[in-house]
Phi, psi and omega in degrees: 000316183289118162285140188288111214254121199288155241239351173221076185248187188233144183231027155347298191289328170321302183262355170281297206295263191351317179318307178294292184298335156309166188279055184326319192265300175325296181309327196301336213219114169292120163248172221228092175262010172280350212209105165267155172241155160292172095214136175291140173217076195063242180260008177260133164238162186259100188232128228232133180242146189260193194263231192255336177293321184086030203248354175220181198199144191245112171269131168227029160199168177219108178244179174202137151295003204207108154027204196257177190274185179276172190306321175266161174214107191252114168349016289277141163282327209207130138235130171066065159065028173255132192281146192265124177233340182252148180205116177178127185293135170290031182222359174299122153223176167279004145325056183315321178286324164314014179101124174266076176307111130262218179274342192268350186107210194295126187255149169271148130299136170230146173291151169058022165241324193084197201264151163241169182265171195308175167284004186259354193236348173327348185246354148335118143259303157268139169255139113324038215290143180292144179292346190274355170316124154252344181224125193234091177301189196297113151105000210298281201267342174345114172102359187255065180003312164282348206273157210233326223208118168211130182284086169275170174271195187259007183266357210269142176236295178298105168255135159264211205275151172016050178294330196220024187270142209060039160264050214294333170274011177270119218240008181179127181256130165243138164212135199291110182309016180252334186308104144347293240228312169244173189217166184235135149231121193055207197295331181229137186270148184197155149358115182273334178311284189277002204070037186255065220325114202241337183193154172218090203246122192304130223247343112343131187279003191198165181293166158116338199271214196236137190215118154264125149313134155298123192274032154254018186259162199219335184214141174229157176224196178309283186321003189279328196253024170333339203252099180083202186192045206298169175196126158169201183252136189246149168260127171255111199308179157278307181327319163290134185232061186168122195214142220213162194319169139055030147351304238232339193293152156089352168229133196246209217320108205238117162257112201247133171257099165256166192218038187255150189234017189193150209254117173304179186276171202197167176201143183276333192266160156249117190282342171332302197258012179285125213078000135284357153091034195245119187261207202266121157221164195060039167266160186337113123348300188192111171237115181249121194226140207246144194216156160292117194296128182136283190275049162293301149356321192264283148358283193300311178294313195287336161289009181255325183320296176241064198024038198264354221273329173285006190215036162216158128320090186262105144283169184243155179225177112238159205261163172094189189267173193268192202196160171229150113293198171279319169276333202228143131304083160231183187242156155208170180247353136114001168224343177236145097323170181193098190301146151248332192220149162268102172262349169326184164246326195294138197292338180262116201250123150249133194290113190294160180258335197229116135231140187049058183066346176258132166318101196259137211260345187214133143252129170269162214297358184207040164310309172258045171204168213215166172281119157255166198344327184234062117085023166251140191298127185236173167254159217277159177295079166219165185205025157189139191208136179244138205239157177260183235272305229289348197253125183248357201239123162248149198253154177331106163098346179358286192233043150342124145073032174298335226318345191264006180293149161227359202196116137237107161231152185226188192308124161287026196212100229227156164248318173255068188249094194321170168318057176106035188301331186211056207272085167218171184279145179089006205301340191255016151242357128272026157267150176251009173215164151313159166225146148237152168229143205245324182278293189199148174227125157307160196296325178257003178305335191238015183098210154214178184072205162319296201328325185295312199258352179267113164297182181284341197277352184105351216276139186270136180276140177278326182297161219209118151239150182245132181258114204297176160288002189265335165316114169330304169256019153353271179347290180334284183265002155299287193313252195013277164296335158301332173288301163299328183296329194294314188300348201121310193261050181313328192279340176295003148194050176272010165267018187261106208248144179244106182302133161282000000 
């Protein structure tokens, strides 16, 4: 599956911009927590610890005393003549059992909203952040629901982890043109040293649209998706060529469309967090990621690279219009194919390895299916289908709802096989070969229980797949079967082979 990945690069810069993005200022300054200050703002107050000198000041909490507060809120430069350089609740952690902090105090979880912050500040629409800012820390606005518009200043060196994540109406960031250390394009602020993408704010009035990077951007990491907790589709230029652990964090069913034809640098680590104990938590709900047809492979490494590889959907796409024959929809690029519609009649369908001089490399999840009266996907009148050695990928729901299938074969030597790929009853007794598969097979892929191996007739299945050790989620399904083997229950998988 793997392309051969180059074997020496350099992350110097990589690790210079990390460097930077950690909490640099926050480490820089001894703070004095015995003793807090103060200062008011109408009914809000700011509370705050300075350093032993009395010359910074840290907020680490924001209250109010009076119902809730106004649309605005602006962030004070000085309290008790100390420049304000820090703004991060002092209980934020990467802790989940400790609790979720922002600057308003404690956040709730809701389902399909993510956490909010209390109600007396829920009606924020604009921040202020002050030119005396250097850090705008873990967790610091999380959560804050209303909010429309944050202002930065020209001093912010630091963004952390989820400063502004679950901020779902926040459509506009200002940065101060002076700021030294980012830059703002469109939609996204990033890194002056490196291009490294730092926020991202969705340019769409609501979740769900189609949103581009600026293709001045060069690198993406965790910290990138800070802004909301978005789901819809993103384009990623070519121009990024460095890509870093936990990319993918913080958003979720997501769909990303990359156009890289060569494999970016890449890392297992996230350096944002090294040394902050933060592991892989919040991951993706449903992530699909659309590649240039031909280069799944190159994709399928970089998600194992950066630990994205069990929790995303690799597809294949080209732009442009389709092409027809007598049998087929498909698109090319004049070296890969790609089937999109089965348009034939014939009930036995074989699937070409060449069409129109191109290698065909794909089928999509809903090739063989058509709509019915009320407009639901069914699968098509076939009782055979022959697929060649070239298609290495079966795809989600493929051959879902088949039941009318009597004869399938596909390559034996699979890289991939997806979700309820072949989720029907008996499915494993109209397959006609052996598989082995190397990358990954889901949990739902052949359906679950008795039914795979038992027929309606009693008949036991002979067929065998074997899951190589190189399968992403290998691990995964050794613990299973052990499990169920301890109960008793060896025949609930027995087509199931584990390279030893």
């Amino acid at each position: 599956m793997k392309e051969k990945i180059i074997k020496k690069f350099t992350i110097a810069a990589f690790l210079l911009f990390m460097i930077t993005m950690i909490s640099t200022s926050a480490k820089a300054y001894s703070w004095n927590k015995g003793s807090e200050i103060k200062t008011t703002q109408g009914n809000v107050i700011f509370h705050a610890y300075e350093t032993s000198d009395n010359k910074k000041a840290w907020i680490f909490s924001i209250t109010s005393d009076q119902g809730r507060t106004g649309k605005t809120l602006n962030i004070p430069s000085k309290i008790n003549g100390a420049d304000v350089v820090l703004i991060k609740s002092d209980k934020a952690s990467n802790d989940k059992k400790s609790g979720q902090y922002s600057v308003f105090g404690e956040l709730k979880y809701e389902d399909c909203v993510g956490y909010k912050t209390k109600s007396k500040f829920s009606k924020v629409k604009t921040i202020t952040i002050p030119d005396s800012v250097e850090t705008i820390g873990l967790k610091a606005f999380k959560g804050s629901t209303g909010l429309e518009k944050v202002i930065i200043g020209k001093s912010v060196k630091t963004f952390e982890r989820e400063a502004f994540l679950d901020c779902h109406k926040l459509l506009n960031i200002e940065l101060n043109s002076q700021n030294k250390y980012f830059k703002k394009d469109k939609n996204c602020i990033y890194a002056t040293k490196n291009n490294g993408l730092v926020l991202f704010v969705l340019d769409n009035k609501k979740d769900g649209g189609d949103y581009k990077i600026s293709s001045k951007v060069k690198c993406i990491t965790s910290l990138a998706y800070n802004v909301g907790s978005a789901y819809g589709n993103f384009d990623v230029p070519s121009t990024v060529t460095e890509i870093g652990c936990n990319w993918y964090q913080g958003m979720d069913a997501v769909t990303w469309k990359f156009h890289w034809k060569k494999t970016p640098k890449t890392s297992k680590k996230d350096y944002i967090n090294e040394g902050e104990g933060y592991t892989n938590s919040y991951l993706p709900i449903s992530h699909k990621l659309q590649v240039p047809l031909g280069y799944s492979k190159l994709y399928w490494d970089i998600a194992e690279k950066t630990n994205a590889a069990q929790y995303t959907e690799i597809s294949e796409y080209l732009d442009g219009e389709s092409s027809k024959n007598d049998n087929f929809e498909y698109k090319s690029n004049g070296k890969y194919a790609q089937i999109i519609h089965y348009i034939g009649s014939d009930k036995k369908v074989d699937v070409p390895e060449v069409i129109n001089g191109a290698k065909v490399v794909d089928i999509d999840g809903n090739a063989f299916k058509t709509k019915d009266e009320n407009g639901n996907m069914k699968f098509m009148d076939i009782t055979e289908i022959h697929f060649p050695d070239s298609i290495k990928v079966i795809k989600a729901g493929l051959f879902s709802g088949a039941t009318g299938l009597k004869k399938i074969y596909t390559s034996t030597a699979l890289d991939r096989v997806e979700e309820s790929a072949f989720n029907f009853q008996s499915s494993l007794f109209v397959l006609q070969n052996d598989i082995t598969v190397s990358k990954y097979l889901d949990g739902n892929a052949f359906g679950t229980g008795d039914a795979l191996n038992v027929s309606s007739t009693g008949e036991v299945s002979a067929r065998k797949i074997t899951l190589l050790k190189t399968a992403y989620n290998y691990d995964n399904w050794k613990t299973n079967v052990e499990e169920y083997n301890s109960y008793g229950q060896v025949s609930r998988f027995s087509w199931l082979v584990l390279e030893s």
